[in-house]
C-alpha positions as CSV (number, residue, x, y, z in Angstrom):
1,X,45.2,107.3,23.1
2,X,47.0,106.3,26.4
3,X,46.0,104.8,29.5
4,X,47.7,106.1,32.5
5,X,47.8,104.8,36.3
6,X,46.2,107.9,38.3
7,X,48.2,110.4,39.8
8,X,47.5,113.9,41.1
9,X,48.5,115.9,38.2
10,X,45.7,114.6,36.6
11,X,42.9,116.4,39.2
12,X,42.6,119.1,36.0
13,X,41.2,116.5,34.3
14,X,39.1,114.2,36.8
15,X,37.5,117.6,37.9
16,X,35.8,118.2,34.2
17,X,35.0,114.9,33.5
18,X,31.5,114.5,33.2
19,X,28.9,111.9,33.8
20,X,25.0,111.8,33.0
21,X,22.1,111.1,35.3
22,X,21.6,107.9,33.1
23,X,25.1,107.3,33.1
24,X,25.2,107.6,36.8
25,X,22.6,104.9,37.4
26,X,25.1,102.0,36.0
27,X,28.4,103.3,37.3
28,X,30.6,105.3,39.9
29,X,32.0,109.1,39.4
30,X,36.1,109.2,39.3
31,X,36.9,111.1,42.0
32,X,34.8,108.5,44.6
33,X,36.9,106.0,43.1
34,X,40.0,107.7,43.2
35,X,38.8,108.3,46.9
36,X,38.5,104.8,47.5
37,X,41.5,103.9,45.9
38,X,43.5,105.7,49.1
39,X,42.5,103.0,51.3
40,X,42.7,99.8,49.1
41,X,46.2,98.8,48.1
42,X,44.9,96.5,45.3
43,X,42.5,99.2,43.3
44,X,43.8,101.0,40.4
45,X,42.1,104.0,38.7
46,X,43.1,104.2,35.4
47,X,42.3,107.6,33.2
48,X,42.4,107.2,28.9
49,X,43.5,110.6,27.6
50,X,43.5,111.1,24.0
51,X,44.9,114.7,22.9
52,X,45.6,115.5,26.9
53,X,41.6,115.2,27.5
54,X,40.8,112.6,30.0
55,X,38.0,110.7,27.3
56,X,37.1,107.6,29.7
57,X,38.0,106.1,33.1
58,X,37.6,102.8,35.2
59,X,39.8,101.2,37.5
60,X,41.3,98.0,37.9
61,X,40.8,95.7,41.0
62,X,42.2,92.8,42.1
63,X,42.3,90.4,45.5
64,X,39.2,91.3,47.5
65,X,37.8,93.3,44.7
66,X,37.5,90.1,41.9
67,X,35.6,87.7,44.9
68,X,32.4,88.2,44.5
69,X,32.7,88.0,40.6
70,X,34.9,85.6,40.2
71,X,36.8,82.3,42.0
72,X,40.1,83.1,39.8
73,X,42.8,84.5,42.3
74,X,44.4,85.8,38.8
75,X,41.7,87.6,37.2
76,X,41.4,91.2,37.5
77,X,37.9,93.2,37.6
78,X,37.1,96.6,35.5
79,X,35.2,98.5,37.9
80,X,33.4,102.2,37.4
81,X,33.6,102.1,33.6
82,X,32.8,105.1,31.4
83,X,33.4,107.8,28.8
84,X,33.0,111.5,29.7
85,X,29.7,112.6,28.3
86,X,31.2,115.3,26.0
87,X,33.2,112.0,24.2
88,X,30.3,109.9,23.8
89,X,29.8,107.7,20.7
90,X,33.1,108.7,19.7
91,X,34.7,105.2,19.8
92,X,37.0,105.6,22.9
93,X,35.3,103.6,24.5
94,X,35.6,100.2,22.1
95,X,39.1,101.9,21.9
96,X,40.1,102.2,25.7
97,X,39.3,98.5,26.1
98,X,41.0,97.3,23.3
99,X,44.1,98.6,25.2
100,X,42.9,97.2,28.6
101,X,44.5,93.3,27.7
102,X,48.2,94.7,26.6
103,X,48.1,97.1,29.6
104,X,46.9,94.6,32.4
105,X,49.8,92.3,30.9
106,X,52.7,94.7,31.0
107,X,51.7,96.2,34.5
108,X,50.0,93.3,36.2
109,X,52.3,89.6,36.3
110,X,50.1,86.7,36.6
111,X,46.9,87.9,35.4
112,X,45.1,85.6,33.1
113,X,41.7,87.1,32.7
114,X,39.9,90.0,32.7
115,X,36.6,90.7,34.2
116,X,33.6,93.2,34.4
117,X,30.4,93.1,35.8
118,X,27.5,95.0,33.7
119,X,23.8,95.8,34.7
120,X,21.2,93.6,32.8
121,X,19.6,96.9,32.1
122,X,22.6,98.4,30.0
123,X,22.1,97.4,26.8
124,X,24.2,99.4,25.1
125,X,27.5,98.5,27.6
126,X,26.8,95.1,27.0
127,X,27.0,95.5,23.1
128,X,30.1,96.9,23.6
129,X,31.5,94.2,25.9
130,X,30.5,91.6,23.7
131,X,32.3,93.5,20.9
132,X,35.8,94.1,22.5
133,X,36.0,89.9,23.2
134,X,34.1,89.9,26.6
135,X,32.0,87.0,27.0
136,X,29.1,85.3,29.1
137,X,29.7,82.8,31.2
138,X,26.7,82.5,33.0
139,X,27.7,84.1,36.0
140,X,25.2,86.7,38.0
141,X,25.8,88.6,41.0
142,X,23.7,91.6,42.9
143,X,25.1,95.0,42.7
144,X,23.7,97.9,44.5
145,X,22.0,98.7,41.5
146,X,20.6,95.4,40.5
147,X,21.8,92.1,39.0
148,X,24.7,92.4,37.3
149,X,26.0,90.3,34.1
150,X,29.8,89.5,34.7
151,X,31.8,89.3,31.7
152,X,35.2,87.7,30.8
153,X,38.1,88.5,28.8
154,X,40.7,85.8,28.7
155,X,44.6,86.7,28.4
């Protein structure tokens, strides 16, 4: 398993990827991120392919992004989180973020924690969080969805 910075060669792969109405109420589709990431300098989507099959993506945000999360100008935020439907329960997931603190190091100077914010509703993505070394602190915030749980990894 690899995580790679996006790039266009990878459209095969973003194009198949596949997300579930319940997935879809907790987190964003790729290719509106990858949209977005045109016209932010400081978002990052990030694809995990195992075997050439793009298994899950998120992106990684910093600056303006972190703010409303977080008052650490060196944290960075996992945003749009998820595994393709067809790779579900498969443990690329758990395995995907267990990759996340090496990669933010070797690609990101400075950084010194991680964060994600996760609805109260998803149960399950908290579980896994929790698992991978993501805490609680305490810390809320309102999403367009509802209120969100944010989560820290420390470097």
């Amino acid at each position: 398993m690899k995580l790679h910075f996006y790039q266009p060669e990878f459209d095969k792969h973003i194009e198949t990827y596949l997300l579930t109405d319940e997935q879809l109420q907790f987190t964003g589709i790729p290719k509106e991120s990858i949209e977005f990431s045109k016209a932010e300098d400081n978002h990052y989507p990030i694809l995990v392919l195992e075997n050439d099959q793009l298994v899950t993506f998120f992106a990684l945000h910093t600056c303006e992004g972190v703010e409303p999360y977080s008052e650490n100008a060196n944290a960075i935020l996992i945003r749009t989180f998820s595994t393709d439907f067809h790779h579900q329960r498969k443990g690329y997931a758990q395995q995907a973020l267990s990759l996340v603190p090496e990669f933010v190091t070797e690609h990101f100077a400075g950084i010194n924690e991680i964060i994600l914010a996760v609805n109260v509703r998803n149960k399950p993505a908290q579980a896994l969080y929790a698992k991978c070394g993501f805490v609680d602190k305490g810390v809320r915030a309102m999403g367009r969805r509802g209120e969100l749980i944010v989560l820290s990894y420390y470097l």
